[in-house]
N, C-alpha and C positions, 0 to 999 in steps of 0.2 A: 504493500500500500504506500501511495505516496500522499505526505502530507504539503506538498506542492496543488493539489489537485484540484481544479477550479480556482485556483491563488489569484491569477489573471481578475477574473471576471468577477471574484469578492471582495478584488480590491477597486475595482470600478465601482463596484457597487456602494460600498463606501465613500466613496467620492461625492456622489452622485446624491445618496443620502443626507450624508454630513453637511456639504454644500448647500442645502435647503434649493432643493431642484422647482418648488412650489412659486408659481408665476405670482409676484406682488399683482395686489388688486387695489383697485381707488375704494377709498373709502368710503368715499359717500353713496347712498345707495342707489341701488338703479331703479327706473320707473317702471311701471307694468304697462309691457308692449302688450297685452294679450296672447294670444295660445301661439304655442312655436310654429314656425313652420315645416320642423323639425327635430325631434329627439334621438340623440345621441346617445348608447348605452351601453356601458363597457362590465363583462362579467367572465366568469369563470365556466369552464366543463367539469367543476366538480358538482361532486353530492352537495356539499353545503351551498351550493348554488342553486340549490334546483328549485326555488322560485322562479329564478329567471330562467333556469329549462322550462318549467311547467305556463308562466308566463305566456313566453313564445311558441312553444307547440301546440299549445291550446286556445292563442289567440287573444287572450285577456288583454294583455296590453294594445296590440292593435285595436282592439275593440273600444278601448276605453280612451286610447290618445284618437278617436276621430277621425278627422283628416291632418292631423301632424304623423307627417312622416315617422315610423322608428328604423334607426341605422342601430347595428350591433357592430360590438368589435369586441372579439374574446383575448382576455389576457391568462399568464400564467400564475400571477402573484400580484399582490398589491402594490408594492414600490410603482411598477409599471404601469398599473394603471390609475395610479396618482396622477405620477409626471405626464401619463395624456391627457388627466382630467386637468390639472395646473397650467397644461400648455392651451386648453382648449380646444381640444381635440376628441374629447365626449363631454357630454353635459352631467352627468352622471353613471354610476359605475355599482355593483355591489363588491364587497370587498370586503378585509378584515380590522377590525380595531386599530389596530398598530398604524396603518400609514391612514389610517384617517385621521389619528390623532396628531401624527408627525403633520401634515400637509397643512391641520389646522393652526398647528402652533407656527410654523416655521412663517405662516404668509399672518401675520397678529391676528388671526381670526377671519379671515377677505377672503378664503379659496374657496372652503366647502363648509355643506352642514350638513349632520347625519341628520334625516328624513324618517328611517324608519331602522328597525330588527328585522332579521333575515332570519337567523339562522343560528342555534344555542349546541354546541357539545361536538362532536364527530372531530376531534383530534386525537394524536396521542404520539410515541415516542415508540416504535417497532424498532428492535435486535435482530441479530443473528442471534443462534446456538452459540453458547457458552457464554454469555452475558445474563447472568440472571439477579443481579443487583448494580446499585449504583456503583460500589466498587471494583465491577468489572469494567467499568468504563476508561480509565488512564489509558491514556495513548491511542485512543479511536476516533475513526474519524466518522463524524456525523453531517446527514445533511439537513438541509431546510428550502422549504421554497425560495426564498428570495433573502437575501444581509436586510433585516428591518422588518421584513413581516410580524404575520400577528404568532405565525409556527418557530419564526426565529426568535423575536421575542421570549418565547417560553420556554424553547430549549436552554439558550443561555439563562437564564433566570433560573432555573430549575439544576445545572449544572452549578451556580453559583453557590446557589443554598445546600448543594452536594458538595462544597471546597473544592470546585473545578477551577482554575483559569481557563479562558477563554480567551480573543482577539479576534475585534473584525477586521484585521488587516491579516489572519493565518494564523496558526499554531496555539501555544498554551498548555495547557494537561490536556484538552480533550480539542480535537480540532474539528471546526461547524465549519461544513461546507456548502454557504449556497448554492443551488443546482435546481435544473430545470426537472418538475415532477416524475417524466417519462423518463429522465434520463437516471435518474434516482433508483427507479424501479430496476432497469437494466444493471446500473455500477450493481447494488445488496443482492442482484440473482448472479453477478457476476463474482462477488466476493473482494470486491472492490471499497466498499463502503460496507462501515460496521451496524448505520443503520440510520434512522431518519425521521425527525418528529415533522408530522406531515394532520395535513387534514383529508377528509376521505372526500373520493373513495380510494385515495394513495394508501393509507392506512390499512384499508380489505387488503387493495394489491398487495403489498406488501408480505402480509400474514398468507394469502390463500395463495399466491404466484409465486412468492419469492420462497417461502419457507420460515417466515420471519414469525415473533411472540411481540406482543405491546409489554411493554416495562413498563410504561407511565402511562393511564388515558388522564387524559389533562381533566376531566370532570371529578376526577377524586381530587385535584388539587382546589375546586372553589368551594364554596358553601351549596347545599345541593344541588351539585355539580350544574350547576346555571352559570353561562359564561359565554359572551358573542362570540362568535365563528365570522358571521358574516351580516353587514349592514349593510343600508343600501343610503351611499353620499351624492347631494346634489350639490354642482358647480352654484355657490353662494351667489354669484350676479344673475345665472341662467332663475334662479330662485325668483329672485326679485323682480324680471323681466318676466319671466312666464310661471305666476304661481297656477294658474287656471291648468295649464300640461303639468304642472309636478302631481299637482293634485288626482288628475288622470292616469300619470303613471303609478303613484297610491294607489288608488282604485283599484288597476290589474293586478298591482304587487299582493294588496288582500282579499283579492280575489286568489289569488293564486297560492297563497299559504292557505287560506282558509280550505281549499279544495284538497292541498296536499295533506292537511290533519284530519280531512273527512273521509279519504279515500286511499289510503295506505295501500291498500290491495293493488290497486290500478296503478300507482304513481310510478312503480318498478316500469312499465311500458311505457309509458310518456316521458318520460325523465332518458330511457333508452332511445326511442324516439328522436330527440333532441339533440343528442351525443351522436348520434349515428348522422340526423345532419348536416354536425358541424364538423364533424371528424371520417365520417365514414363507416366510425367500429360502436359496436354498442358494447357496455361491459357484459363481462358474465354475471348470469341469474345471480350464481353465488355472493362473490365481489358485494354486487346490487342490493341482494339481501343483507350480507352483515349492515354494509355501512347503511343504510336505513334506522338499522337497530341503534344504532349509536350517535343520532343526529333529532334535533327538535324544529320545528320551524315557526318561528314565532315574530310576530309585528313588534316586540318590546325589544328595545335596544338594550335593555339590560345597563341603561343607564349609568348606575352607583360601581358598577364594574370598573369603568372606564381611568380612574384617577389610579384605581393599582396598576392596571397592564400602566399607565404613563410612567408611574415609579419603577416598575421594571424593566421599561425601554431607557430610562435614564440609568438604571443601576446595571445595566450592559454597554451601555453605549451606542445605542442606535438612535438613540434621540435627543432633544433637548427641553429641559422641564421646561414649565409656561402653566399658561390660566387657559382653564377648557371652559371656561364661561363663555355659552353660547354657541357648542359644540353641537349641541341637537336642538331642531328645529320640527317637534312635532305635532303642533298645530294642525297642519293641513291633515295628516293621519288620524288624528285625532277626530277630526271633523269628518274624513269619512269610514272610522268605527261608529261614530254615533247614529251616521244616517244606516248603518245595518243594525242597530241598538246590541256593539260591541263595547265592552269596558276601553277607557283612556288608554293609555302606555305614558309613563312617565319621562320627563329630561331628567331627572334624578337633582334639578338646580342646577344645572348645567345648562338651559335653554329655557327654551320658548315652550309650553304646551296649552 
């Protein structure tokens, strides 16, 4: 094994991160143009996505944005689909806590605002064979979706509270390698990589393809095991200018969890569905089935969560503290739980509800 491995591209990544890659915005707020002409929406091919699989294969969102256009653009990790939402290159994006909260700090509050919860639970931390405690870990290399995600995040942090060093510029006691999901799966079937805290359905692959055991599922680490996976950010000025479409894209978004908690049986095909045509391949049943069991889909951002993951993006190094005052923005969601007479979801005093 070399602990050279992805060195390259973890160090760009740090660059990239550190640098606060989040496009400054004017302060002053923008005016309501009425309904877009166009939404822009950047998301994931995982499980913890599968709003926006279930979303688009089923049509919700087009149904409900009108005649505004919807554009997708699928990313692999959060970082990246920060710096396209920052650049202005999607309007909004689902995504992980970590670089929502990095994007918000680094631009004083101007880039984005969490909108809604996505998605509670379905992480964890997969080994090879003969790692069966923290102290098999010294001198392994581990991966993560992206240097700053919401998986990297947790790996370090959890290695920290374990007496590991870490570094996101390489090496340490235990060496985290950001790396791209598929290719994750290939290094841990290759014996390449010792193993990978990932969100699913990387986490199935892993265990049922590769040969792998979870060491850690990150829901033993919160308070009943409630803890966002994935939220959905909207570009703060697209906000302001088109709240009539955010509010629309609400609409599909709970529509589209609400279908996924009513109909678990079905969800396994439409969520395949979806994958198949973004990618071509649909997962296997199995894969499909675990990571299901291990995922919540819920409208509540989970809120009051949000000030620890910042503390341990700082106490790694992937971030920089700040004030998340005004971080979530759920009014508009709010407003259409009530027209289905669905309870509120809180800002936790963190925003607007």
């Amino acid at each position: 094994m070399k602990n050279s491995l992805r060195l390259g591209a973890l160090m760009l990544g740090t660059s990239l991160l550190l640098s606060g890659c989040a496009a400054t915005a004017s302060t002053e707020p923008a005016t309501d143009q009425g309904p877009a002409a166009e939404l822009r929406l950047g998301y994931f091919d995982n499980v913890t996505h599968a709003a926006a699989l279930v979303g688009l294969q089923k049509g919700y969102f087009a149904d409900a944005l009108g005649d505004t256009k919807l554009s997708t653009q699928i990313f692999s990790a959060g970082p990246a689909a920060v710096e396209a939402l920052s650049a202005g290159a999607i309007d909004a994006a689902y995504i992980g806590p970590s670089p929502a909260v990095n994007t918000f700090i680094q631009s004083a509050g101007q880039s984005a605002v969490i909108v809604a919860g996505a998605t509670s639970g379905g992480a964890a931390l997969v080994v090879r064979d003969g790692i069966d405690s923290p102290a098999d870990l010294a001198g392994t290399i581990l991966a993560t979706p992206q240097l700053g995600n919401t998986q990297d995040v947790a790996l370090r942090s959890w290695l920290g509270d374990k007496g590991y060093e870490t570094s996101t510029t390489g090496g340490g006691d235990v060496t985290v390698s950001p790396t791209d999901n598929a290719q994750t799966l290939t290094l841990f079937q290759s014996g390449k990589i010792d193993g990978a805290w990932l969100p699913e359905p990387w986490v199935s692959r892993l265990v049922l393809e590769g040969g792998g055991h979870v060491l850690v599922n990150e829901a033993d680490l919160w308070d009943n095991g409630d803890f966002p996976t994935t939220v959905l950010l909207v570009r703060k000025a697209f906000l302001e200018e088109h709240p009539d479409t955010v509010r629309s894209l609400l609409d599909g978004h709970v529509t589209a969890v609400d279908w996924l908690t009513q109909n678990p049986a079905d969800a396994p095909a439409v969520i395949n569905a979806q994958l198949t045509a973004d990618t071509g391949k649909a997962l296997a049943d199995d894969v499909l089935a675990r990571a299901l069991t291990e995922v919540k889909f819920t409208v509540d951002p989970l809120a009051t969560t949000f000030p620890v993951s910042l503390s341990e993006a700082v106490k790694v190094g992937t971030a920089k503290d700040g004030d998340l005052n005004g971080l979530f923005n759920v009014t508009l969601l709010n407003a259409v739980l009530a027209e289905r007479s669905e309870g509120p979801v809180s800002a936790g005093g963190l925003g607007t509800e």
